[in-house]
N, C-alpha and C positions, 0 to 999 in steps of 0.2 A: 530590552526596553523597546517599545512597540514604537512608531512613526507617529500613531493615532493618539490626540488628548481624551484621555477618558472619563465618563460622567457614570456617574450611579443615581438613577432615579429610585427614588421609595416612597410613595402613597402616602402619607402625603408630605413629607417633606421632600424634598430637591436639594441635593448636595451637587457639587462638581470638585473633582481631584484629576489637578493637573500634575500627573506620573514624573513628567520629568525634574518637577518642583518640590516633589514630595510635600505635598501642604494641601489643606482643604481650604476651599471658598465657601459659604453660601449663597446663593445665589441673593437672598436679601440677608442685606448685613444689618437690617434694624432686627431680624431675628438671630442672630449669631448675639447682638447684645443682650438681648433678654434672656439668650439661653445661658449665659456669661455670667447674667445679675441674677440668676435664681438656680443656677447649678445644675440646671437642667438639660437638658437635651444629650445625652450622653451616649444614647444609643442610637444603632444605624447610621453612624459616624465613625469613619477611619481616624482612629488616632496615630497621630504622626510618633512614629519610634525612632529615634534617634539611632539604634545600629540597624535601620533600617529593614526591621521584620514587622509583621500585621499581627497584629491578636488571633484568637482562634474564632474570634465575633469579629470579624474585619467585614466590613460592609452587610451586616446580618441586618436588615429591617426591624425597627421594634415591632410589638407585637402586636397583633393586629392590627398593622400596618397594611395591609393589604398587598395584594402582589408587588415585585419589584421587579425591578427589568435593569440590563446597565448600557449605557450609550456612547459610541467611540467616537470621535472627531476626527478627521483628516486634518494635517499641520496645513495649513494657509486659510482653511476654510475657516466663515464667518463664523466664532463662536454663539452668536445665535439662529445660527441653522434651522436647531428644530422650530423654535419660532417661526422662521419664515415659510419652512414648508407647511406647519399648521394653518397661517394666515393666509398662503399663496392662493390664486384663484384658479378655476380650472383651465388649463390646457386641452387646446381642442386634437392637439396630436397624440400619435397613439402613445403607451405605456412604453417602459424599454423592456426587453424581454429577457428573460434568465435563457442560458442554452446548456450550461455546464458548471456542475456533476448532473445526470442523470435524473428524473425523478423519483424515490426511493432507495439511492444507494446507501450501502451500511459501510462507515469507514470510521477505523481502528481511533480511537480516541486520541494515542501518540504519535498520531503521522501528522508531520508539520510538514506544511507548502501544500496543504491544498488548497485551491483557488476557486474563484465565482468567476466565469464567464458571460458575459451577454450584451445585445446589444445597443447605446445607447438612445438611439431613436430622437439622434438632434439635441439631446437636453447637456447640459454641462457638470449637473453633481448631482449628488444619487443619494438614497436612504434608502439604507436594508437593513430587512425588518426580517428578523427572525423569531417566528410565535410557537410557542407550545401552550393545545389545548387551546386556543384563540385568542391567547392574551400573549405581547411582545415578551422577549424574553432576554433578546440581545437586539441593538440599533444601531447603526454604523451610518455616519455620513462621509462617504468619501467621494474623489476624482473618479474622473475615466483614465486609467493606464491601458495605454493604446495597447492591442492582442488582436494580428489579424485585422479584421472588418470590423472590430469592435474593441469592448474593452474587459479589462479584470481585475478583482479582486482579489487578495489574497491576505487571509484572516492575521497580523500578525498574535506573536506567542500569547500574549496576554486575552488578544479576542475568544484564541481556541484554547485556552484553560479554562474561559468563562465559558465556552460551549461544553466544554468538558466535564464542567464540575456539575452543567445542568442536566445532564444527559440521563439521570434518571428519569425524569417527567418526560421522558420518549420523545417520539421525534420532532423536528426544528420544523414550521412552514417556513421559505422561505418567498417573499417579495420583496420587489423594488420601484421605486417612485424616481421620477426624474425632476429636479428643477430649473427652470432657466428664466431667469428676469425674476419675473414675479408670478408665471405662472408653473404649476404644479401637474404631474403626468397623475392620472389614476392610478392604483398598485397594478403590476404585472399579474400575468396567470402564475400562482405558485409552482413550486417545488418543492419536495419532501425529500430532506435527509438526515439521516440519523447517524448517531455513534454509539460505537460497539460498546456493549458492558465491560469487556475484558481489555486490558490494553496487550499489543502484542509484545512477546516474548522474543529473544534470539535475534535473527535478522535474515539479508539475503545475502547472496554472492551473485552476481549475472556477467553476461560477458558482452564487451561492447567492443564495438569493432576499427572505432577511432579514438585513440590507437587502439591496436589488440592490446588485451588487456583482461583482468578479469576487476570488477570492482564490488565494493562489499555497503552494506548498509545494516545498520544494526540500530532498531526500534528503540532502545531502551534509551541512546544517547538524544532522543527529540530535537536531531538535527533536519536541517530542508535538502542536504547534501551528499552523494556517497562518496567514498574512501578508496584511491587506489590501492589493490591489493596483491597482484601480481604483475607484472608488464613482459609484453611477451617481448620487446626490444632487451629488457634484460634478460630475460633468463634464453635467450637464444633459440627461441622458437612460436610458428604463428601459433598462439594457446588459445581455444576455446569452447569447445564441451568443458565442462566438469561433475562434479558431483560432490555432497557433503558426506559424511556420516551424520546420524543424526544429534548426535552430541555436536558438531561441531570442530571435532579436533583433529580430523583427518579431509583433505581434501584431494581428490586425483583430477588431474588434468589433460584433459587431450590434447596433446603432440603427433605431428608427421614425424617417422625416424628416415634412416639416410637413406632409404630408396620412396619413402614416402610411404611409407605400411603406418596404417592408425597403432597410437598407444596412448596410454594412459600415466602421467607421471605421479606417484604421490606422493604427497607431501603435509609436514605437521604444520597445522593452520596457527598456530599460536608464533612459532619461530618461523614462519615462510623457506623450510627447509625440505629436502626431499628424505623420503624418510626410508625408498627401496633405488638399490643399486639403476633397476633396468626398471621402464614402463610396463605395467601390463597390457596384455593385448588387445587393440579397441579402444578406438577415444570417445565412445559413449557409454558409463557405465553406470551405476548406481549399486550403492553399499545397501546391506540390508541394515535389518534394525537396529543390533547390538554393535555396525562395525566390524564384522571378523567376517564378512563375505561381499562379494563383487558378482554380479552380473554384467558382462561384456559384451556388449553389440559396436556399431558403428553408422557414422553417419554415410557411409558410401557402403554400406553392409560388408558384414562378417558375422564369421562363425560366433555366435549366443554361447557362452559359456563360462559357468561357475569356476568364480576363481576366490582361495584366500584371502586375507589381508594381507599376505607378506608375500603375494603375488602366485602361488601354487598353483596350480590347474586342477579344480575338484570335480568336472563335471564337463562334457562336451554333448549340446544338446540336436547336436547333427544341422543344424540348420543354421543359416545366416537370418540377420535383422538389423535393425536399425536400434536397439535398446531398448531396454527393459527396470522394471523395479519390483520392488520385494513389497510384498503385505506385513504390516507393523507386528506380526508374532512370526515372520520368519518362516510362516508355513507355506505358502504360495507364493511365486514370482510370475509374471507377464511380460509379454514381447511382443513386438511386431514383427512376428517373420515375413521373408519377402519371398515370394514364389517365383520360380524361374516361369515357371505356365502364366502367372497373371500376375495381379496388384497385392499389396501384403495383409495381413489380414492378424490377429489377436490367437498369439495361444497364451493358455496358464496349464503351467506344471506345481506338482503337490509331492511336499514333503515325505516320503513315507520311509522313516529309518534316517539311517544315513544313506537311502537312496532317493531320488525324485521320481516322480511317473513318468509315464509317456506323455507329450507335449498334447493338451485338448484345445483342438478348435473353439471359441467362442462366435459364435453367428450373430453378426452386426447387420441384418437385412438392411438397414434403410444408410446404413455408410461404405465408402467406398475409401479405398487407398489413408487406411488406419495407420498411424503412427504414435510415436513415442508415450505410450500408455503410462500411469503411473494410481498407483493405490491413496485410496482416501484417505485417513489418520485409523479408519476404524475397520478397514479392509470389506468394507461391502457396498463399495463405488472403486471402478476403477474408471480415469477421464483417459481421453485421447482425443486427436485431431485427425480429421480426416475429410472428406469430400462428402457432398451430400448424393442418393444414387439418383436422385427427382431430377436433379440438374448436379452434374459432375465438375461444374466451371466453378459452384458457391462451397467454398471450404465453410468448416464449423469445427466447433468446441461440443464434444460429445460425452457424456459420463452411462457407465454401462453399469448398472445395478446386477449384482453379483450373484445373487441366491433366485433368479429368475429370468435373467439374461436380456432384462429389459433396457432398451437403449434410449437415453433421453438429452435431446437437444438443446446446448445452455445459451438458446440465442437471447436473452438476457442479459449475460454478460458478455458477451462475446462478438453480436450481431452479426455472426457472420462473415469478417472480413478478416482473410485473410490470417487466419489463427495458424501458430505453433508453438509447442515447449511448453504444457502446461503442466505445472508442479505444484504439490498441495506445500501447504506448512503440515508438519508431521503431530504437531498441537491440536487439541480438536479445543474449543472454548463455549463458553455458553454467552449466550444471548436472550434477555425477555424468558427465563425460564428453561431454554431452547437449545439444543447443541450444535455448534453451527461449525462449517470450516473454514478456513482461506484457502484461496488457489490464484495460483500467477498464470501470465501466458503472455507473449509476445503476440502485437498485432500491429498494423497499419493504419488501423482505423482510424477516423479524425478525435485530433483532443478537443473539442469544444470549436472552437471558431481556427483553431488549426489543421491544415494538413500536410500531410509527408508523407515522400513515400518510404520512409525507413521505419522498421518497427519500433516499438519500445513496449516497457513492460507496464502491465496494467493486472490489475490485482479486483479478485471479486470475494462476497460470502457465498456459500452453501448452506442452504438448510435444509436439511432431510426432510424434515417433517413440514417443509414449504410445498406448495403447488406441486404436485407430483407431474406435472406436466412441464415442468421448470423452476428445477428447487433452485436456481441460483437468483444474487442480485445482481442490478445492473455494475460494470467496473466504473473503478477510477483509475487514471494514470498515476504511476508511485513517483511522486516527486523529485526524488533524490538522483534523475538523471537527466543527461545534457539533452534538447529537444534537437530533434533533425540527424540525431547517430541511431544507429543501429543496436539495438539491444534484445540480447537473448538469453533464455535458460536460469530462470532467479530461483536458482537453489537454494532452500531452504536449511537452516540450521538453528538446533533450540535454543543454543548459548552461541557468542564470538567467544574466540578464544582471542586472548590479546596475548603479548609478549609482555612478561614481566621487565620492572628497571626500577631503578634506583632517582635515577637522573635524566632529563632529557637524550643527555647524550646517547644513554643506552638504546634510543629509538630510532624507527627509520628516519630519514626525511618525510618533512611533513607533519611529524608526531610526537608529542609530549607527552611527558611522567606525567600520570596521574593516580592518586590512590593506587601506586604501585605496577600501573600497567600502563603501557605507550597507548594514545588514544591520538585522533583529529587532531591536529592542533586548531586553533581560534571555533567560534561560537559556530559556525555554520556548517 
């Protein structure tokens, strides 16, 4: 249940439904009686259901009613609000200004906590106005919640299902008006954001540094929160590379062992158990497609080399790197090797048999000191981070087109600061007709009217057939972590795997029986 009183506007009638009351009002009650004495009005009316579910016409406008739009109230605020901003006279001061999300960013329909940022500009309460196609679509009148030098917003659940369920008639403008007294701001410079056709799948793992830890988020549950999932206080070690299978039900972990040599522990993600005696070697590795193979590098470099599932040593590819990842048929892998003569640079080796080739240079001219590369969903981008060669001090986010060796700069989503540990989701999905991907990365950058100097993870789309001079969109930060720690490496997985149970009991701390499997416990 949202904080916000919500209104549903429809052309021409005016309804308002106060959520916590479960009851509709009219706004004029001499028309609720005529619609009473002639059994009319029956449509474009929430009827109140007593075990408390909507019709499958729950707020649908009659018919040629004309557009509708639905309108949210902040709890203290005047309920007649929009009156007043209607009636308010001009304000000679400036507008308040949107800063944050981006303009244009594409974000996943079930990601809850994301937020409006901007600045108030002296005024005390705000309407935003979200229009598709020029006509409003959604209207919020809420406070300033102080953030930083200014303030924010943050849509709750009921706002972003209604953004959700619009989201076919493409993307939101968004602006904001300010009020104070009796005078009114003009609307802001828009912003454009839209949501994804497809909701996301599976979830992530990333690793966060206070505590060490690795912690998990999983899209499907449309929580604002993530879940601890390993603690490196318990399991007796500082843990933080990892890697998924892409199913989901294997996870390895990086471990220092007793002289400090990188390894990799792994473990069944559903029981939080180790599933091989000894770690394999390298605490940065990455599973190929199916699961039944390992590529092994490190984050202080080591020997690159193909290993089992059940930890075997299949392949030693003579050179040390910083890790590597598999293309989704399993026919090519990539590294970063690091040269004892210079800076590291991109090889891909190819399947042939049960043997591999010899390791091929890829020629990144316009990047410098390349790292942790990984494969698109569809193997014809591989992304990596690395230095620009223009200026050697501006790190970026770089995707290398694969069947022509062309290197392309995602300062879009990335701008440039400060970028590592970029990982696709292994999913590809469609968008607007369009095949699009996700990709994660840790950065520094600022969130909106925030800054810090620890990373966190922030999440963008690709789209191939976008601007070929920068298929990516601008990022968002992913909600689901603590602001001002450190966060890295949001490994992707298609499904969670949860622990089966019967009973609470059966779960860890922290986590409840639910349809059979331990989950979160409480709504957040």
């Amino acid at each position: 249940m949202d904080r916000l009183t919500m209104f549903h506007v429809s052309r021409p009638a005016r309804l308002m439904v106060h959520n916590e009351m479960h009851r509709v009002r009219s706004i004029s009650m001499l028309s609720c009686l005529l619609c009473v004495a002639v059994g009319a009005c029956t449509q474009g009316v929430r009827v109140f259901d007593p075990d408390g579910g909507d019709g499958p016409d729950a707020f649908a406008p009659p018919p040629d009613a004309g557009p509708s739009r639905r309108v949210f109230v902040d709890d203290g605020i005047d309920p007649d609000i929009e009156r007043r901003f209607d009636e308010a006279g001009a304000s000679p001061a400036a507008p308040p200004s949107l800063v944050y999300p981006e303009d244009g960013t594409l974000i996943p329909p079930n990601l809850r906590g994301v937020d409006f940022h901007f600045h108030p500009s002296g005024f005390q309460t705000f309407e935003i106005t979200l229009s598709q196609h020029g006509e409003p679509a959604v209207v919020v009148y809420t406070w300033c919640t102080p953030m930083g030098t200014g303030c924010t917003f943050q849509p709750g659940t009921e706002i972003w299902e209604e953004l959700a369920r619009r989201r076919p008639d493409g993307p939101f403008e968004v602006r904001i008006r300010g009020l104070a007294g009796d005078l009114a701001s003009t609307p802001s410079e828009p912003i454009h954001v839209e949501l994804a056709d497809e909701p996301i799948l599976g979830g992530i793992y990333f690793w966060t540094v206070e505590p060490p830890s690795i912690r998990r988020y999983e899209f499907g549950l449309a929580r604002r929160s993530s879940e601890l999932f390993l603690s490196g206080a318990e399991e007796g070690s500082c843990i933080g590379c990892h890697a998924l299978s892409r199913d989901g039900s294997r996870i390895a972990v990086g471990v220092a062992g007793p002289s400090g040599e990188p390894g990799s522990r792994i473990y069944d993600v559903a029981s939080r158990t180790m599933v091989l005696d000894a770690p394999v070697p390298g605490d940065l590795v990455s599973y190929g497609p199916t699961g039944d193979m390992l590529v092994s590098g490190a984050m202080t470099d080591a020997p690159v080399r193909f290993f089992s599932a059940d930890g075997a040593l299949l392949h030693d590819l003579g050179v040390v790197g910083r890790g590597g990842d598999w293309s989704a048929d399993g026919e090519h892998a990539v590294y970063a090797a690091h040269l004892l003569s210079g800076p590291s640079e991109l090889h891909l080796v190819t399947r042939d048999g049960d043997a591999w080739s010899e390791p091929r240079v890829i020629p990144t001219p316009t990047t410098d000191a390349e790292a942790f590369p990984a494969f698109a969903p569809d193997a014809h981008w591989i992304s990596y981070v690395g230095t620009d060669t223009a200026n050697p001090t501006r790190s970026l986010l770089a995707v290398l087109h694969v069947a022509d060796e062309q290197v392309v700069h995602l300062r879009r989503a990335a701008v440039d600061d400060d970028v590592t540990f970029a990982r696709w989701n292994p999913n590809p999905y469609s968008h607007r007709g369009r095949r699009i991907f996700w990709l994660t990365f840790s950065s520094r950058r600022d969130y909106g009217l925030l800054s810090d100097a620890n990373r966190q993870i922030w999440m963008a789309a690709f789209d191939p057939e976008a601007d070929p001079e920068d298929p990516s969109r601008p990022a968002f930060r992913i909600p689901a972590q603590t602001y001002g720690v450190g966060n890295f490496i949001a490994q992707w997985a298609l499904s969670v795997r949860r622990q089966p149970c019967e009973t609470d009991a059966d779960c860890p701390d922290g986590e409840e029986c639910h349809d059979g499997f331990c989950r979160p416990r409480g709504p957040e």
